[in-house]
C-alpha positions as CSV (number, residue, x, y, z in Angstrom):
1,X,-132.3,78.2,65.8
2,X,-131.8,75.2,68.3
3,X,-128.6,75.3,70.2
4,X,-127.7,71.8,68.6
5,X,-127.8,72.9,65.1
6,X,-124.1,74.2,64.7
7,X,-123.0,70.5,65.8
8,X,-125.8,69.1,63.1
9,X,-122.9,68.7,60.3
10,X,-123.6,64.6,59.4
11,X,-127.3,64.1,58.1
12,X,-128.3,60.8,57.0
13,X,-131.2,58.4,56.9
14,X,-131.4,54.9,58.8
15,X,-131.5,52.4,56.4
16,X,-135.0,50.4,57.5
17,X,-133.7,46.7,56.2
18,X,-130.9,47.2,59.3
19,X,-132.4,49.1,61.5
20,X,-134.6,49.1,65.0
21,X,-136.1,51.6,66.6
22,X,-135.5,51.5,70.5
23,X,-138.2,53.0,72.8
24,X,-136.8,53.7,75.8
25,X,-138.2,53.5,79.4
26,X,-141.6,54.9,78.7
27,X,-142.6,53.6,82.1
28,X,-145.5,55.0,84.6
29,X,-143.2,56.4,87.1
30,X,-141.4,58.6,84.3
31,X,-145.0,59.7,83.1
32,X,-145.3,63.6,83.8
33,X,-142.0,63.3,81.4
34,X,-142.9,61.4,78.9
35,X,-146.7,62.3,78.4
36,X,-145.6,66.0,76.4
37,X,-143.7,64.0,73.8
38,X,-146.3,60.9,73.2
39,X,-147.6,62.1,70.2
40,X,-144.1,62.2,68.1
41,X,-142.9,58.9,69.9
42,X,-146.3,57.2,68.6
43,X,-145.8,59.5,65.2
44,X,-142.4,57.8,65.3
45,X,-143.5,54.6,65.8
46,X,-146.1,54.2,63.4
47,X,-143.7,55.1,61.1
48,X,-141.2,52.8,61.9
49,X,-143.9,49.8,61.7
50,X,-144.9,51.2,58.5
51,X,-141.4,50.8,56.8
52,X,-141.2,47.1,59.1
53,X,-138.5,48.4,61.7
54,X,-138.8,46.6,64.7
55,X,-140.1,48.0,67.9
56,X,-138.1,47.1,70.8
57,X,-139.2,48.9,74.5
58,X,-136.7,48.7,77.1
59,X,-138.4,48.8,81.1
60,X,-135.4,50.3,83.4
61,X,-136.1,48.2,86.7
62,X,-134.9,46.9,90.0
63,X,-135.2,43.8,91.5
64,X,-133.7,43.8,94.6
65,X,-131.1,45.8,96.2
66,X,-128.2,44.0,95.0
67,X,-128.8,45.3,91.7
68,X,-129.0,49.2,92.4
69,X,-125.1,50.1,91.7
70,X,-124.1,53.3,92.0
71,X,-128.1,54.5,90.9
72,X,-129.3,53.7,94.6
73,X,-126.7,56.2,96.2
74,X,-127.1,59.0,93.2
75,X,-130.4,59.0,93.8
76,X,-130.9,58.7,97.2
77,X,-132.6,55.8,96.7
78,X,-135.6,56.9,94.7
79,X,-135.6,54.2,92.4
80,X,-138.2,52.3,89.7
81,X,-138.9,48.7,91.8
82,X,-140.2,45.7,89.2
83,X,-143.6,44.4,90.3
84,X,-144.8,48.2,90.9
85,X,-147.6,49.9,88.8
86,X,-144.6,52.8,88.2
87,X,-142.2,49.8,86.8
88,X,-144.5,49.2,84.1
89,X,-145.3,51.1,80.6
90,X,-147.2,53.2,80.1
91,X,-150.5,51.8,78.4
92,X,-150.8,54.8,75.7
93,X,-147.6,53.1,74.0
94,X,-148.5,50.9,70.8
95,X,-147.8,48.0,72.1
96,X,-147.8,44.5,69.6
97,X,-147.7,40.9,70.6
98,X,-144.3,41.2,68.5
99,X,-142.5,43.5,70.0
100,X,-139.7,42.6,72.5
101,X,-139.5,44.3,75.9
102,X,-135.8,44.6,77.1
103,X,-135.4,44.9,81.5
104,X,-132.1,47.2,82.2
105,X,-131.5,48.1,86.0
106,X,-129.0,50.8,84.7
107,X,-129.0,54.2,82.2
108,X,-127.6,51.8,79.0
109,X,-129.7,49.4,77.1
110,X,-127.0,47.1,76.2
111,X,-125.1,46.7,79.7
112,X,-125.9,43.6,81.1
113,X,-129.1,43.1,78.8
114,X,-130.1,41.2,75.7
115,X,-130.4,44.1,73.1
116,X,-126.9,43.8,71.4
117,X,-127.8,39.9,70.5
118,X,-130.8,40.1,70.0
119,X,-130.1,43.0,67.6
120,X,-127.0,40.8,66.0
121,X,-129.2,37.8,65.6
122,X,-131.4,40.0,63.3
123,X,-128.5,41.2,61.4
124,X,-129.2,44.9,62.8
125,X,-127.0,47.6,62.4
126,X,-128.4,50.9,63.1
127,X,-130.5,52.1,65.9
128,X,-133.2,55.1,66.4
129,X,-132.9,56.0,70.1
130,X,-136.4,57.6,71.7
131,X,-137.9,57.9,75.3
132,X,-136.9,59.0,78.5
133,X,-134.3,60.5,80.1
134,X,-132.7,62.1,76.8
135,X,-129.4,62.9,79.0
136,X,-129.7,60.1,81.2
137,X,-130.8,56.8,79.9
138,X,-130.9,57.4,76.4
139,X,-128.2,59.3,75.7
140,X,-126.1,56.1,77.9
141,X,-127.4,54.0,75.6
142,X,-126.5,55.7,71.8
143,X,-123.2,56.4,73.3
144,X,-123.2,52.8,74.0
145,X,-124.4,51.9,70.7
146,X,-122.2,53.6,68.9
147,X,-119.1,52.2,70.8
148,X,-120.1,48.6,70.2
149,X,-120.5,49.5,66.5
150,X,-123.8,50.6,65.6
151,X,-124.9,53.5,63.3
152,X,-126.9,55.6,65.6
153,X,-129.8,57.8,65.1
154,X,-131.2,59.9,67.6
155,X,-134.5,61.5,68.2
156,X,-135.1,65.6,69.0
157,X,-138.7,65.6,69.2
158,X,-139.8,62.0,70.7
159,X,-136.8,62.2,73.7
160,X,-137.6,64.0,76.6
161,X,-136.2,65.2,80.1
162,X,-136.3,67.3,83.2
163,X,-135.5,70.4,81.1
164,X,-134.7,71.8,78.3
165,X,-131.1,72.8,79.0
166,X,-130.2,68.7,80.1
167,X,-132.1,68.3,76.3
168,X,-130.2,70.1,74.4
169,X,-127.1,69.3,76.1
170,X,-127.5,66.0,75.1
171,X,-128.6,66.6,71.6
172,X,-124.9,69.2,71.3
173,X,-122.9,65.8,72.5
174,X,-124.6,63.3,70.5
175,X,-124.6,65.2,67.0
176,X,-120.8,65.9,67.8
177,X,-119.2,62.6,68.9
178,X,-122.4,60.0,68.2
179,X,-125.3,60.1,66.2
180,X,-127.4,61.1,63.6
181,X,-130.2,63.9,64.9
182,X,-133.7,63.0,63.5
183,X,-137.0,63.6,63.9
184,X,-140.8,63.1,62.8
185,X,-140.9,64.9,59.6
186,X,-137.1,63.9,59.0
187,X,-137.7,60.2,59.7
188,X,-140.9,60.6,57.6
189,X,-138.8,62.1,54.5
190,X,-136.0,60.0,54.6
191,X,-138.5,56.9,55.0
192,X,-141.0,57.3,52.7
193,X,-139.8,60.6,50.4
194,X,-142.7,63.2,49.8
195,X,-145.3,60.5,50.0
């Protein structure tokens, strides 16, 4: 059994007239990453478009050192630069004309972005966090989520990190304090039933 299971006590299902799913960050330079969990983010996308849940991608990027914060000292200045091949996504993503693409230069979607009105314009209330980095810059951004009132969901399977332990660290916090745990077949169940 998972180590996050014990703190699994609140199931429920987003409700897909108020909900969005959030892709987060699947950018070139977070690849090696990313690439093991592709199939159940696409899996989890297509079924998303399926019960017409928008698609938003966020691209975590810098433009110019007066934008790094506190990310250029952590890490040593190993940052994702805009206008870099790395800065961009990654072209397996299902990409549509339709879908927005939200820039962060930080680990939350919503600080200093446009998610939060663009998800209040649509009268949105829940979210379904996946991507990349599960303890990093997705889990900053359902924590942030839930604080400015969303109902959060969170994805096991189509979130990934630098190792398993930072994983499930994340997933123990978040189905404690945050969110909703989900994934493929769950989504898929509580979506569409047994169809």
């Amino acid at each position: 059994m998972a180590s996050y299971k014990k703190y699994e006590i609140r199931q429920r299902n987003p409700d897909p007239k108020t909900s969005a799913l959030l892709v987060i960050d699947i950018q070139n330079y977070f690849s090696s990453t990313a690439k093991p969990i592709l199939p159940n983010l696409l899996s989890t996308i297509h079924l998303c478009r399926r019960a017409s849940i928008p698609v938003i991608f966020t691209r975590h990027c810098h433009k110019s050192p007066d934008d790094y914060g506190m990310l250029g000292e952590w890490w040593n200045g190993d940052l994702v630069i805009d206008g870099t091949v790395e800065a961009e996504l990654m072209a397996e993503l299902d990409r549509r004309p339709e879908d927005v693409v939200v820039e962060k230069n930080t680990y939350s979607g919503f600080a200093n972005t446009r998610l939060e009105k663009l998800l209040r314009e649509k009268g949105l209330e829940e979210v379904i966090v996946t991507g990349v980095m599960t303890n990093l810059c997705c889990e900053t951004t359902a924590r942030d989520a839930f604080l400015r009132g969303f109902r959060v969901f969170f994805s096991t399977d189509a979130t990934a990190t630098a190792d398993e332990e930072l994983h499930e660290a994340t997933l123990k916090n978040l189905a404690y304090g945050f969110a909703y745990l989900v994934d493929c077949k769950r989504l898929q169940e509580g979506l569409f039933g047994d169809q």
